[in-house]
PyMOL CGO cylinders between C-alpha atoms (Angstrom):
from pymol import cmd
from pymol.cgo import CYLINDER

trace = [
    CYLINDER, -8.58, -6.75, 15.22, -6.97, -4.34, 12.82, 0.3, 1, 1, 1, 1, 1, 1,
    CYLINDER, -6.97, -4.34, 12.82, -7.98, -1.29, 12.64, 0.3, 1, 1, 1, 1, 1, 1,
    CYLINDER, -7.98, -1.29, 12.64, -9.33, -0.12, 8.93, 0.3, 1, 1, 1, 1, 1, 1,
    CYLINDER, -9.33, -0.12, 8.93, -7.35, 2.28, 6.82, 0.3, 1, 1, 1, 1, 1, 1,
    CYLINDER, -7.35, 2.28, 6.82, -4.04, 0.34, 7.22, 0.3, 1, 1, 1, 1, 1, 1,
    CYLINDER, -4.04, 0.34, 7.22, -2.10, -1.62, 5.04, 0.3, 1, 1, 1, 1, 1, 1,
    CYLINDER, -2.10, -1.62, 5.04, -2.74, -4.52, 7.38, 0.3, 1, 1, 1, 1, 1, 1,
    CYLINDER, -2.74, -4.52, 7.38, -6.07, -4.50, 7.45, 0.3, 1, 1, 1, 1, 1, 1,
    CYLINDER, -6.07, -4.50, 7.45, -5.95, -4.69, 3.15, 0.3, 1, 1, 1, 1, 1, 1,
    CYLINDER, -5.95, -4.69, 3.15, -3.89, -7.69, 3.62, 0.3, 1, 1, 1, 1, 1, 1,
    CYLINDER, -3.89, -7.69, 3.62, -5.99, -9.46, 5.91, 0.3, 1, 1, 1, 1, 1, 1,
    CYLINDER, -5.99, -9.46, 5.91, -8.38, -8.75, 2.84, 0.3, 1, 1, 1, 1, 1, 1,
    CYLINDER, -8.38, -8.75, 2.84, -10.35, -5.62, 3.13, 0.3, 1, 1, 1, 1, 1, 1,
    CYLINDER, -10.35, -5.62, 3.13, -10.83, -3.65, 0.11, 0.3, 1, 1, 1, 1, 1, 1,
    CYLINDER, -10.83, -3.65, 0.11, -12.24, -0.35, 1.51, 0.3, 1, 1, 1, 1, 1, 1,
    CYLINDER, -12.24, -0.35, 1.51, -11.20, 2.85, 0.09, 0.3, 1, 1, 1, 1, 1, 1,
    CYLINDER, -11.20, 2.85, 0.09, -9.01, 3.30, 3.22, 0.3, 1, 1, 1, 1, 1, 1,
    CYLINDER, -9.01, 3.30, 3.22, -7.50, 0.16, 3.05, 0.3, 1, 1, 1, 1, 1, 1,
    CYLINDER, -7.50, 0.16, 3.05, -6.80, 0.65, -0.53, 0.3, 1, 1, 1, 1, 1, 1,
    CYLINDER, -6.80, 0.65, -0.53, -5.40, 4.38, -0.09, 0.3, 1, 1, 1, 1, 1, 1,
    CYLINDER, -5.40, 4.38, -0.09, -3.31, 2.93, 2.98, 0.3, 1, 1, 1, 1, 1, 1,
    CYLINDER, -3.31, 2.93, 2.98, -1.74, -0.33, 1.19, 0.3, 1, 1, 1, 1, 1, 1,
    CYLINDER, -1.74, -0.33, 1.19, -0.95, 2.36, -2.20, 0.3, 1, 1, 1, 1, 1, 1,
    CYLINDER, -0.95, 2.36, -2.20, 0.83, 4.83, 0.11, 0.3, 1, 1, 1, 1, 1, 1,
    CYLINDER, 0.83, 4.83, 0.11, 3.06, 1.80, 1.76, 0.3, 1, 1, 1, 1, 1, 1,
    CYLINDER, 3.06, 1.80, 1.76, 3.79, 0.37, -1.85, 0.3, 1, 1, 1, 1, 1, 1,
    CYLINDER, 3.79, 0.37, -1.85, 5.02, 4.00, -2.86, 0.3, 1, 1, 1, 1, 1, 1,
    CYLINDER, 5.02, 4.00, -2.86, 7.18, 4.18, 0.08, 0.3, 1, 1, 1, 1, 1, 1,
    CYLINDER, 7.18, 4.18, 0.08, 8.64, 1.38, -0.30, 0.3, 1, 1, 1, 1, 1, 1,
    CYLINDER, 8.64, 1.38, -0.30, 9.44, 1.44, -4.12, 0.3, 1, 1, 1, 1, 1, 1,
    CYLINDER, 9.44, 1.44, -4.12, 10.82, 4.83, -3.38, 0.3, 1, 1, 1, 1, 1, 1,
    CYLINDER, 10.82, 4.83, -3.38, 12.71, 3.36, -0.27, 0.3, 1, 1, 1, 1, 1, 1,
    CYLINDER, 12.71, 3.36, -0.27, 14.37, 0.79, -2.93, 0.3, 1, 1, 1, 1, 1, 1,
    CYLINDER, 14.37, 0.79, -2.93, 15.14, 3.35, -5.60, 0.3, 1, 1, 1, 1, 1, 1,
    CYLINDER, 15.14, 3.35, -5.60, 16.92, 5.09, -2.54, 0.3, 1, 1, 1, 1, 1, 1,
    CYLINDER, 16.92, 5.09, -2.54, 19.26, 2.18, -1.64, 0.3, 1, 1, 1, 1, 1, 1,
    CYLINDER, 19.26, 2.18, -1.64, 19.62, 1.52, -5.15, 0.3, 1, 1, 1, 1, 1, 1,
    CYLINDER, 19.62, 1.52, -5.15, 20.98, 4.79, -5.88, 0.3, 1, 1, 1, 1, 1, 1,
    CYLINDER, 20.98, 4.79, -5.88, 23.00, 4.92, -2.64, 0.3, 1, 1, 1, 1, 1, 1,
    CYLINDER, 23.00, 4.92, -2.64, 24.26, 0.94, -3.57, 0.3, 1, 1, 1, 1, 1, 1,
    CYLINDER, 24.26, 0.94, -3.57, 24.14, 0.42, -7.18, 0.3, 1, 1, 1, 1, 1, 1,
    CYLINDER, 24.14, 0.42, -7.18, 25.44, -3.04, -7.00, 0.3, 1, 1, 1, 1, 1, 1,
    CYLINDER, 25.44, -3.04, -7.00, 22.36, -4.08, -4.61, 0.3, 1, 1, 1, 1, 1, 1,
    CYLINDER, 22.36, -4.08, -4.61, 20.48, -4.10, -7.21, 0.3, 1, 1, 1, 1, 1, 1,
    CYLINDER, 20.48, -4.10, -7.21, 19.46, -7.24, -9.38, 0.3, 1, 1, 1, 1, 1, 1,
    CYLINDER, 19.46, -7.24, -9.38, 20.58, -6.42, -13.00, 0.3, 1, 1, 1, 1, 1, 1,
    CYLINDER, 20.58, -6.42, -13.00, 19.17, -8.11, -15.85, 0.3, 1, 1, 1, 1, 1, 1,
    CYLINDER, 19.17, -8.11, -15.85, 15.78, -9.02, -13.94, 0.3, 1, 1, 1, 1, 1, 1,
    CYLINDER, 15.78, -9.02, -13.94, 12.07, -7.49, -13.85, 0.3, 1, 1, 1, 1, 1, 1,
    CYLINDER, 12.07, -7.49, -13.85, 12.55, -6.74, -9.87, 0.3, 1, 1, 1, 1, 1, 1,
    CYLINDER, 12.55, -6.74, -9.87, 16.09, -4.68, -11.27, 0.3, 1, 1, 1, 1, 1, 1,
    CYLINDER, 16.09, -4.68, -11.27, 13.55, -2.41, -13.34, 0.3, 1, 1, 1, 1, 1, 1,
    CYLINDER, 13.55, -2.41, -13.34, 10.57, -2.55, -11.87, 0.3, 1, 1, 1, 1, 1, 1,
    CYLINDER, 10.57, -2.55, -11.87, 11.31, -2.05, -8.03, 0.3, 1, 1, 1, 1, 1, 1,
    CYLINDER, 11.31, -2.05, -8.03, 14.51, -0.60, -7.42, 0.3, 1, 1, 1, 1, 1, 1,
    CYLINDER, 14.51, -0.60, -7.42, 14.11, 1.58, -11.01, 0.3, 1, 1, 1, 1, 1, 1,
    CYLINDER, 14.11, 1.58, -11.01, 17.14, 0.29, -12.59, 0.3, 1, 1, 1, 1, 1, 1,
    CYLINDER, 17.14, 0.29, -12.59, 17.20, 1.17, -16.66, 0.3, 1, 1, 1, 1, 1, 1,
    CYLINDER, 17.20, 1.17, -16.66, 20.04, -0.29, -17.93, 0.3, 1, 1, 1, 1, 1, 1,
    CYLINDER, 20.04, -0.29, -17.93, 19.71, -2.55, -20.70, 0.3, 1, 1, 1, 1, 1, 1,
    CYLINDER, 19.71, -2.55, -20.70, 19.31, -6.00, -19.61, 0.3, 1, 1, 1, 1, 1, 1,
    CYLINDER, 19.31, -6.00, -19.61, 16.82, -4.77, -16.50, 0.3, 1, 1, 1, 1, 1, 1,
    CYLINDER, 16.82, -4.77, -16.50, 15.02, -3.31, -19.74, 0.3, 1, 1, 1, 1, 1, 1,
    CYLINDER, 15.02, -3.31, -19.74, 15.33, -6.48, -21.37, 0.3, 1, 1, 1, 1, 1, 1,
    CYLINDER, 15.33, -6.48, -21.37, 13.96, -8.49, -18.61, 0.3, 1, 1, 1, 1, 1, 1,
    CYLINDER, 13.96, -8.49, -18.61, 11.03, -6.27, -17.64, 0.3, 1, 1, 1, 1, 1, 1,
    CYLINDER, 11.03, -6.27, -17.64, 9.84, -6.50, -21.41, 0.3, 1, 1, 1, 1, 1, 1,
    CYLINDER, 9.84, -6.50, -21.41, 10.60, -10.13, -21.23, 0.3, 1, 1, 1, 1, 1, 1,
    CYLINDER, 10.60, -10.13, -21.23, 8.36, -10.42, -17.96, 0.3, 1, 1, 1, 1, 1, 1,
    CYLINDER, 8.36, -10.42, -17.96, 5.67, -8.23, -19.55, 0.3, 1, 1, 1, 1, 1, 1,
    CYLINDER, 5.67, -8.23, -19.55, 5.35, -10.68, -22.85, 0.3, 1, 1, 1, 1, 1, 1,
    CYLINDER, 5.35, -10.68, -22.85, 5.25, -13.46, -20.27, 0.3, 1, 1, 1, 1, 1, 1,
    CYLINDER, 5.25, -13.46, -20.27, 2.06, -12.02, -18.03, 0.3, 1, 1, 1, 1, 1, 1,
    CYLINDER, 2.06, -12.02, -18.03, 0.42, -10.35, -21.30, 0.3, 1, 1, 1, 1, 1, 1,
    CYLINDER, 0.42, -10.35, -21.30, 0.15, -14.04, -23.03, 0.3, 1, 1, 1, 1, 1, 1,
    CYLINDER, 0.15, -14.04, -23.03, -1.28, -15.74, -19.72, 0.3, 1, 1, 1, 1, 1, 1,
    CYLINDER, -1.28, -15.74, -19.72, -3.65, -13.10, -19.15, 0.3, 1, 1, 1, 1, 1, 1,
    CYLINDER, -3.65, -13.10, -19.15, -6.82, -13.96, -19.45, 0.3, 1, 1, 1, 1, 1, 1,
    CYLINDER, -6.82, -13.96, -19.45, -8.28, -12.00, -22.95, 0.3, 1, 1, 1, 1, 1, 1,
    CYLINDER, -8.28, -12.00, -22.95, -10.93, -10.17, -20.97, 0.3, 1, 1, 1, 1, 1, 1,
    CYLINDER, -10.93, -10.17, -20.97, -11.56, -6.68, -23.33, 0.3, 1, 1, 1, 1, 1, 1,
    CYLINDER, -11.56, -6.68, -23.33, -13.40, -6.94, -26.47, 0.3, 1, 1, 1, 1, 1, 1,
    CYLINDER, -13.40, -6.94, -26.47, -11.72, -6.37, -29.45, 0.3, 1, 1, 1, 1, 1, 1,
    CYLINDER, -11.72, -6.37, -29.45, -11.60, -2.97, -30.94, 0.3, 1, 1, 1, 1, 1, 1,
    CYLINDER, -11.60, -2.97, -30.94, -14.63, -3.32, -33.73, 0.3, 1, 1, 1, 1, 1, 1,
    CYLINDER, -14.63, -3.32, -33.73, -16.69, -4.63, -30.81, 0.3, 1, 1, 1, 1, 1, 1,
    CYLINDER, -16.69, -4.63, -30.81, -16.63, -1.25, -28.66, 0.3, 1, 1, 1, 1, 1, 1,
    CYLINDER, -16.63, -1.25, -28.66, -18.93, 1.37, -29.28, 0.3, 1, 1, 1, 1, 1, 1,
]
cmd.load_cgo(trace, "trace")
């Protein structure tokens, strides 16, 4: 079995804190690992989509474009889970 505290382990399912803190720390390596290559290899990286902005940190114009495209997209299929704004007290 996999030992807790590892990125493994949280994607075998467990949501300890370690787990958590260990699956965080391997997402920020690798999105910095990708903004790396990017730099290094500009023309790795996938203009004019979400993944272009979002992963390898890419702000041109149509990476922008796409990312707020994507972000319209997920806001309108999430569920509306928070109460309105009058409601909260």
């Amino acid at each position: 079995m996999v030992e807790h505290g590892t990125a493994s382990r949280y994607a075998l399912g467990c949501r300890c804190t370690d787990c958590r803190t260990a699956k965080n720390r391997y997402d920020k390596g690798r999105h910095l690992q990708a903004q790396a290559l990017g730099a290094a290899y500009p023309h790795r990286i996938p203009h004019g989509t979400s993944n272009g902005y979002q992963h390898w940190g890419c702000r041109c114009d149509p990476c922008r474009e796409a990312r707020r495209e994507a972000k319209k997209r997920w806001q309108s299929a999430a569920p509306k889970t928070r109460p309105a704004a009058a409601e909260q007290h």
